[in-house]
LOBA-665270 format. One line per field, with one value per residue (C-alpha): z, y, x. Coordinates in nm, 4 decimals. Each point is the difference from the previous one (the first is absolute). Layout:
BEGIN
up	c(Z;...)
north	c(Y;...)
east	c(X;...)
END
This chain:
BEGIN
up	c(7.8976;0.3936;0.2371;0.2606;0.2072;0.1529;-0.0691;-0.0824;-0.3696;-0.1091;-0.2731;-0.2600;-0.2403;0.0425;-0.2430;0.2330;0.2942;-0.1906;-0.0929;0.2999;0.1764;-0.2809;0.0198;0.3640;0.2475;0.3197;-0.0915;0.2677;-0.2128;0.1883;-0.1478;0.1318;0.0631;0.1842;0.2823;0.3694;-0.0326;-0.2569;0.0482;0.3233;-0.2235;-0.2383;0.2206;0.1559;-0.3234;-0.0616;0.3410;-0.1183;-0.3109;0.1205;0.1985;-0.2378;-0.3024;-0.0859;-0.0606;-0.2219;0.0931;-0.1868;0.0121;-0.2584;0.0168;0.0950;-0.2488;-0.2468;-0.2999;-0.0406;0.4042;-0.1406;0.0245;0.3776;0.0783;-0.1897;0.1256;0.1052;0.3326;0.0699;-0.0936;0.3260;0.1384;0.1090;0.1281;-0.1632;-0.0866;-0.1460;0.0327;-0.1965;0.0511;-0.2852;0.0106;-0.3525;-0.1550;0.1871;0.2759;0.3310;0.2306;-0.0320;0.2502;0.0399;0.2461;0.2046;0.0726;0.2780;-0.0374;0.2166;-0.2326;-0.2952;0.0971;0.0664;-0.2879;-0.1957;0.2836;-0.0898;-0.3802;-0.0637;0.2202;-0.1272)
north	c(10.4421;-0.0608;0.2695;-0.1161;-0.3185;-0.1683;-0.3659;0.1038;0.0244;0.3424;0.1589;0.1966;0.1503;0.0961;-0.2269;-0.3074;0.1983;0.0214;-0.4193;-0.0388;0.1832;-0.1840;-0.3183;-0.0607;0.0385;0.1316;0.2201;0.2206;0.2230;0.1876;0.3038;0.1535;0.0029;-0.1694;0.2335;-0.0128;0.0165;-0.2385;-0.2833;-0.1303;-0.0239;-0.2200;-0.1871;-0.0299;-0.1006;-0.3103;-0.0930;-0.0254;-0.1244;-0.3329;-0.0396;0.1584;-0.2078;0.2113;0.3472;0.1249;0.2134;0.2111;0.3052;0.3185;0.2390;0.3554;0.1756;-0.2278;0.2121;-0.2990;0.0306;0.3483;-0.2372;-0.0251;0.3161;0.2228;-0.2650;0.1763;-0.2591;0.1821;0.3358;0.1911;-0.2659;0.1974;-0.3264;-0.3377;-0.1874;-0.0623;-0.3046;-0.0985;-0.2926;-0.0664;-0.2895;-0.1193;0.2328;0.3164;0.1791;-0.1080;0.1971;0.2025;0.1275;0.2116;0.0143;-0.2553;-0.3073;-0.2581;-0.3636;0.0123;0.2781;-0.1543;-0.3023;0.1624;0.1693;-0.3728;-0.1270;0.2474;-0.0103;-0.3397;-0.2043;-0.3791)
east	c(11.1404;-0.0767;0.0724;-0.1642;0.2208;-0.2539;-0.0979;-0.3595;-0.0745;0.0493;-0.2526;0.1434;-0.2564;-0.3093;-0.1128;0.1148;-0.1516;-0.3314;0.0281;0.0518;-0.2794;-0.2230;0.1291;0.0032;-0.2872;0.2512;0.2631;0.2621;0.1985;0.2865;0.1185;0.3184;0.4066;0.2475;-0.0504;-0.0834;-0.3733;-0.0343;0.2103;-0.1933;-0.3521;0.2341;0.1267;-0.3564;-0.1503;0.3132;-0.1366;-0.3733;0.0554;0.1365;-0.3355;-0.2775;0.0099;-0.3102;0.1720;0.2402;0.2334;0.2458;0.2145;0.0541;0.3065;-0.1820;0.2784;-0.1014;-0.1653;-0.2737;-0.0992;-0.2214;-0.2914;0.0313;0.1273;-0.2694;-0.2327;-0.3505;0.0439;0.3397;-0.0560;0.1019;0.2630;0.3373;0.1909;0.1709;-0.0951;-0.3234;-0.2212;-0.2791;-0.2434;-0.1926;-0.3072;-0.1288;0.2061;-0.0996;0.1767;-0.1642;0.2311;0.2768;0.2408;0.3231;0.3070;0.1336;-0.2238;0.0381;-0.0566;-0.3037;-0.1467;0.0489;-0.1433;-0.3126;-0.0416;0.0248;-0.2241;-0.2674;0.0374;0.1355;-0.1661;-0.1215)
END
């Protein structure tokens, strides 16, 4: 049951979070609402997606029961603000961030960890 409406493909149980993560070298998981500090990193990530064949990227309801795997995250442990966003390399998380992201800082965080 989606209830996120974004185009991106949106994750929803941990177990497809952690196939995922193992499955796929680049991952950008977005974990939020529909709400005013989330929807620009979605519509950020539809943006990059169309141009970084090399990343996945995907979204989980917050208030989704199965999203406990990012929220009690050790990598988010302290974040206050929506949503959350986790980077994860080889199936790890290589960054993780919290709050409202522009496109300029996301793009640095996949230049850093996703780079070619």
């Amino acid at each position: 049951m989606k209830m996120l409406h974004t185009n991106l493909h949106e994750i929803e149980s941990a177990a497809e979070l952690e196939n995922l993560i193992s499955e796929n070298e680049n991952v950008m998981v977005c974990c939020g609402r529909m709400g005013p500090m989330c929807i620009p990193v979605y519509d950020a990530m539809e943006e990059l997606e169309e141009e970084r064949k090399n990343i996945k990227f995907h979204t989980m309801a917050f208030d989704n029961p199965e999203a406990h795997v990012i929220r009690n995250a050790p990598e988010s442990r302290g974040f206050m603000g929506l949503p959350f966003v986790m980077y994860y390399k080889n199936g790890k998380v290589a960054q993780a961030k919290t709050s409202i992201q522009s496109m300029e800082m996301i793009t640095k965080v996949l230049d850093k960890e996703f780079a070619n």
